[in-house]
C-alpha positions in Angstrom: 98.9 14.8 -71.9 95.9 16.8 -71.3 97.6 17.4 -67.4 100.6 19.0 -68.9 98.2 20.9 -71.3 96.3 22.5 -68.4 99.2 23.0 -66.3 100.7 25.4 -68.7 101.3 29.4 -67.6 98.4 30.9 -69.1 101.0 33.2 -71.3 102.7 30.0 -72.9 98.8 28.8 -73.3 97.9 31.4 -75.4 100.9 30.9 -78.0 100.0 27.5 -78.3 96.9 28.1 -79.6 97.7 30.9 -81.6 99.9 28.5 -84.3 97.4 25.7 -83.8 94.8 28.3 -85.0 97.0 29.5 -88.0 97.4 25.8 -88.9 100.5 25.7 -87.9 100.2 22.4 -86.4 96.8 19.8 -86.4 96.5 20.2 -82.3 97.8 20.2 -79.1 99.2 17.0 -79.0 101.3 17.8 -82.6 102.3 21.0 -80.3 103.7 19.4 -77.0 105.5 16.7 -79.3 107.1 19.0 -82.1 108.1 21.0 -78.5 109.4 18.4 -77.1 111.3 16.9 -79.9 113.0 20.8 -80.3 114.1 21.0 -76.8 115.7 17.5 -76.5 117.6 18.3 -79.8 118.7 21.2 -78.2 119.9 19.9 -75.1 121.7 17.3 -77.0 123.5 19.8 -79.5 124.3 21.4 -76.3 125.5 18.5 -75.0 127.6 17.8 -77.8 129.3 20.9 -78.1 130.6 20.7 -74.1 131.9 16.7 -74.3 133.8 18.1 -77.6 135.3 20.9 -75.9 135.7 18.7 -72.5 137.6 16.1 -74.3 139.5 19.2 -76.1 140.6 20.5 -73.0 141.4 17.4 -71.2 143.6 16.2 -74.4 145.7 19.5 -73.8 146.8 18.7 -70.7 150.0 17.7 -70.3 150.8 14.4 -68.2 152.3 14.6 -64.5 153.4 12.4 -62.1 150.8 14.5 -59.4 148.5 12.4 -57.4 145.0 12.9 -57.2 145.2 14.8 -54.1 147.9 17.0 -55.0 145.9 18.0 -58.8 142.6 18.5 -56.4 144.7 21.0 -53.9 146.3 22.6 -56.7 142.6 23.3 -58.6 141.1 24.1 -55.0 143.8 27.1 -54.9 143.7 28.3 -58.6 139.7 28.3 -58.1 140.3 30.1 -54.9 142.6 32.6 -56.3 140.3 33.4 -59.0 137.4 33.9 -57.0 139.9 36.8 -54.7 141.0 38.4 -57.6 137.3 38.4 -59.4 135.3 39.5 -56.2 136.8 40.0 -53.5 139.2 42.8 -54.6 136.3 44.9 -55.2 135.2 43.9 -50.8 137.4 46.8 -49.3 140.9 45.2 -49.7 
């Protein structure tokens, strides 16, 4: 732990020990883990919130009798479409 300790922009450093000194937590170690704990629950909310909305969107769609390869042509183009209308209208054309 005292690797990732030292290895830490001097800027991030510097907060660090600001709350351990206002006794906002024990030490460093308290620090790193109360961090660490916060940004996995985080990245799980987060991940939560896009399988709910995947599983949303996929439930909306209706059913079709499309292959695989046809759906994946037919995404290519809408992607593709979006992208000429989105930037490349603004290229000169």
């Amino acid at each position: 732990m005292t690797e990732v300790i030292q290895g830490l922009p001097e800027r991030l450093s510097k907060r660090m020990k600001f709350f351990i000194s206002i006794g906002e937590y024990s030490d460093e170690i308290e620090f790193m883990t109360d961090a660490v704990r916060r940004l996995i629950e985080t990245k799980e909310k987060a991940t939560d919130q896009w399988t709910i909305n995947f599983e949303e969107l996929i439930t909306d769609i209706k059913k079709t009798n499309k292959s695989d390869q046809e759906l994946l042509l037919q995404a290519e183009t809408v992607r593709k479409d979006i992208w000429r209308r989105k930037y490349a209208s603004g290229a000169g054309q």
